[in-house]
C-alpha positions in Angstrom: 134.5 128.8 -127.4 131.0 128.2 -126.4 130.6 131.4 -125.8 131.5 133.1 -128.9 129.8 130.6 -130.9 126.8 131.5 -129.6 127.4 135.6 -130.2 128.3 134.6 -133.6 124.6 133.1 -134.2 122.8 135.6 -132.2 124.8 138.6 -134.6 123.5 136.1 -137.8 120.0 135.9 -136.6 120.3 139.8 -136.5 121.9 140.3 -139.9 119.1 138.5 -141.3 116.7 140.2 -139.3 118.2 143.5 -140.2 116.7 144.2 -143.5 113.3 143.3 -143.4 113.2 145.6 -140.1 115.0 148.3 -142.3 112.3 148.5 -145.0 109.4 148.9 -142.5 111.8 151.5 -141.0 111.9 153.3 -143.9 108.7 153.1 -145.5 107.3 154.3 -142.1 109.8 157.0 -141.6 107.1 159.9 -142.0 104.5 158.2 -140.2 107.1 157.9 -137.1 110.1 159.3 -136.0 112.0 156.9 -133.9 112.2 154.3 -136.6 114.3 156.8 -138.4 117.2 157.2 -135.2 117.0 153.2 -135.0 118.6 152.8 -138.7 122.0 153.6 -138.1 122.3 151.2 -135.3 121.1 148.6 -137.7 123.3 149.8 -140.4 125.9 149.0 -137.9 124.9 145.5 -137.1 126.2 143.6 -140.1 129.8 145.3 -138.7 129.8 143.9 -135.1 129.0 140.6 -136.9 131.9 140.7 -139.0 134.4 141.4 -136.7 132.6 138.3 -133.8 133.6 136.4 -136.9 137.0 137.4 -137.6 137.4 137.0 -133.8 135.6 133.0 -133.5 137.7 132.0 -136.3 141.1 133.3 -134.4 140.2 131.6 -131.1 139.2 128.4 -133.1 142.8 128.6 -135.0 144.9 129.0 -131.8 142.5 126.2 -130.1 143.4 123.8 -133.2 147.5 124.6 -133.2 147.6 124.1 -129.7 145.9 120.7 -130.0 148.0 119.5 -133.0 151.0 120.4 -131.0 150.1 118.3 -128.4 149.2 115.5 -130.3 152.5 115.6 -132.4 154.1 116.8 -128.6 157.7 114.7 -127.8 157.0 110.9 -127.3 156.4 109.7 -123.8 158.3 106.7 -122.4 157.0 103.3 -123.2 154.9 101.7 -120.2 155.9 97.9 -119.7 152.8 95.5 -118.0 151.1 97.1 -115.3 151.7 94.0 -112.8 155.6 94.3 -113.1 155.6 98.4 -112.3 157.6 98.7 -109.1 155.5 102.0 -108.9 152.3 99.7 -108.2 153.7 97.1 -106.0 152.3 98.4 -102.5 149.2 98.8 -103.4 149.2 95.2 -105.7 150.4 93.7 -101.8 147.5 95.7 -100.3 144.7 94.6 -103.0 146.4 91.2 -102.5 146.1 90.8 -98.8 142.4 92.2 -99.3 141.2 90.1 -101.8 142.8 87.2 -100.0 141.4 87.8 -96.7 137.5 88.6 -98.1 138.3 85.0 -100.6 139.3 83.1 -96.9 136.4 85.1 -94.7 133.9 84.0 -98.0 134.8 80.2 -98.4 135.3 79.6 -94.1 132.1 81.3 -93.3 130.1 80.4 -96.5 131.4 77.5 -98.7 132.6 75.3 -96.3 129.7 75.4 -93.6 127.6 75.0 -96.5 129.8 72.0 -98.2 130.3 70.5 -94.9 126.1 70.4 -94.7 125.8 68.8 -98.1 128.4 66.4 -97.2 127.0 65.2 -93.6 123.5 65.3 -95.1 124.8 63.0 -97.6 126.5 60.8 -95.2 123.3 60.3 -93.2 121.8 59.9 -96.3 123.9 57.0 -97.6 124.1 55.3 -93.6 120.4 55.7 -93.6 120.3 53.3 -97.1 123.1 51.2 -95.9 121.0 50.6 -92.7 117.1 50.4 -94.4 119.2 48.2 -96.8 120.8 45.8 -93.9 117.5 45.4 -92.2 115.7 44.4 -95.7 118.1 41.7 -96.1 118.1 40.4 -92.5 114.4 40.1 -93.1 114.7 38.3 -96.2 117.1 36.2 -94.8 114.4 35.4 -91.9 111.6 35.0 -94.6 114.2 32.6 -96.2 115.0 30.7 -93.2 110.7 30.7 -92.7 110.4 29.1 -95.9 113.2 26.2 -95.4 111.9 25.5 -92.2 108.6 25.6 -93.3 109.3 23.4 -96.6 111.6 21.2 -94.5 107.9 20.6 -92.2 106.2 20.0 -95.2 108.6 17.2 -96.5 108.7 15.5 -93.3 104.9 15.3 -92.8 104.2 14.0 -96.2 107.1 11.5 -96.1 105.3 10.5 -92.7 101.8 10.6 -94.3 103.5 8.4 -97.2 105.3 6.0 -94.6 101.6 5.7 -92.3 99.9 5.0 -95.7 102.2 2.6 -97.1 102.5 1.0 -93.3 98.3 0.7 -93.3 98.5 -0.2 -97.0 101.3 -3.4 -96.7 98.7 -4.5 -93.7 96.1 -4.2 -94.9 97.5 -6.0 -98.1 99.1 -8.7 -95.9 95.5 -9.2 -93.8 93.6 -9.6 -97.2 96.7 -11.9 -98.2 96.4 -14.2 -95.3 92.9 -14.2 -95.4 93.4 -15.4 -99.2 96.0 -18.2 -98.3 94.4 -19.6 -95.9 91.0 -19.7 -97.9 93.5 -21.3 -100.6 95.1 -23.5 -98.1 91.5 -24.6 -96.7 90.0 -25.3 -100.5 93.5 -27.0 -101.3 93.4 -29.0 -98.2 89.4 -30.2 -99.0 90.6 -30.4 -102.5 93.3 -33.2 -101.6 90.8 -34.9 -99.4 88.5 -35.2 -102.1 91.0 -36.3 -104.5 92.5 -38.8 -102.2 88.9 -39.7 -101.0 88.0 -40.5 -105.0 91.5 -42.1 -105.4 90.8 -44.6 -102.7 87.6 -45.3 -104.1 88.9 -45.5 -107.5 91.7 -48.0 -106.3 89.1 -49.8 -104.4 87.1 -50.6 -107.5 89.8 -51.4 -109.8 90.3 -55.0 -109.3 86.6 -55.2 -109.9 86.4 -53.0 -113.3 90.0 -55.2 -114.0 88.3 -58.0 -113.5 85.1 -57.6 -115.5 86.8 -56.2 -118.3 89.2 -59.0 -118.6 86.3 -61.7 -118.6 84.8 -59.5 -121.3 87.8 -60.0 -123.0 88.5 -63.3 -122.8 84.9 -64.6 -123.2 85.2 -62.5 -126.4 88.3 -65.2 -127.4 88.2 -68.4 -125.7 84.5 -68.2 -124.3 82.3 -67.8 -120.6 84.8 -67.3 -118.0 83.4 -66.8 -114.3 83.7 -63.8 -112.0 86.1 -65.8 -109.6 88.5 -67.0 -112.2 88.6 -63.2 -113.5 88.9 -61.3 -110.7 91.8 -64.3 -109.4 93.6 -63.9 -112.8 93.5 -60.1 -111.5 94.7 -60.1 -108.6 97.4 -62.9 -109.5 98.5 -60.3 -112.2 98.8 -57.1 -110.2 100.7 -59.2 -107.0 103.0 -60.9 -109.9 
């Protein structure tokens, strides 16, 4: 088909070419005498071209009734899912066993080395935290224990600080406080003396002063009295 398509445009390009070459054939027919045998071969031309025509649209006919009749040929049988095709099952089995075998040689040399990695590396990982994480908290525990201990120190010297101050303090306090009493005691005990030193006196020179003052008195009312008779009206009074 190809073919005789492509006659068919070479024979148009010369049927369109023929009569423009025809008049220069003809107008230069005296001048030359070979242009004048060449016009019956071009006279011909438009022929041949008819007839590659006639013979392109035959073969492009029969082409186009043989395809119609196979498209409009006797139905085929209907073709149910591939999978199920009994025809197909040997080499399904064989693609199976293939694909199965490159899946299990993939995953065991590839995927599970590399999962098995990931998964000790992890577990290092997380016992590596677990044990960074035990030894912080036995350290603070330590540093705990420190600071009990330490605070536990503390307490005890400043309650023993507290007790030697309060112990220097109370005798100090008691020093000074017997120091006081007996300065008290001693100005008490020269108090007394003095008191019972002015009270003897006094006591000593009442009769006298009772004396005197009752002559006073009764020279006042009856007239002179002497000291004697006084000081014997006294002392009669005070024994009676």
């Amino acid at each position: 088909m190809a073919g005789q398509t492509s006659d068919v445009m070479l024979l148009a390009q010369a049927t369109t070419t023929a009569p423009a070459a025809a008049a220069p054939a003809t107008t230069a027919a005296p001048a030359a005498a070979p242009a004048m045998t060449a016009a019956p071969a071009m006279a011909a031309a438009p022929a041949k071209v008819e007839q590659a025509v006639k013979a392109a649209g035959t073969d492009a006919n029969a082409a186009g009734a043989a395809t119609t009749h196979a498209s409009v040929g006797s139905p085929e049988a209907p073709i149910g899912f591939p999978p199920f095709d009994a025809s197909t099952f040997a080499s399904q089995i064989l693609w199976l066993v293939l694909s199965f075998g490159v899946l299990y040689w993939v995953i065991s040399r590839v995927a599970i080395p590399r999962i098995g990695g990931i998964v000790t590396k992890r577990k290092d990982q997380i016992d590596g935290d677990l044990g960074a994480a035990d030894t912080f908290r036995k350290q603070t525990d330590k540093a705990i224990a420190d600071y009990e201990a330490a605070l536990a120190a503390a307490r005890a010297k400043a309650n023993s600080i507290a007790e030697d101050t309060r112990s220097k303090a109370k005798a100090e306090l008691d020093g000074k406080r017997a120091a006081v009493e007996a300065d008290l005691a001693g100005k008490v005990s020269a108090a007394e003396a003095s008191i019972q030193k002015a009270k003897t006196a006094a006591l000593g020179n009442v009769d006298d002063i009772a004396a005197d003052t009752a002559a006073a008195l009764v020279s006042q009312l009856t007239g002179a009295v002497s000291a004697d008779e006084a000081k014997a009206a006294v002392a009669s009074v005070v024994k009676g």
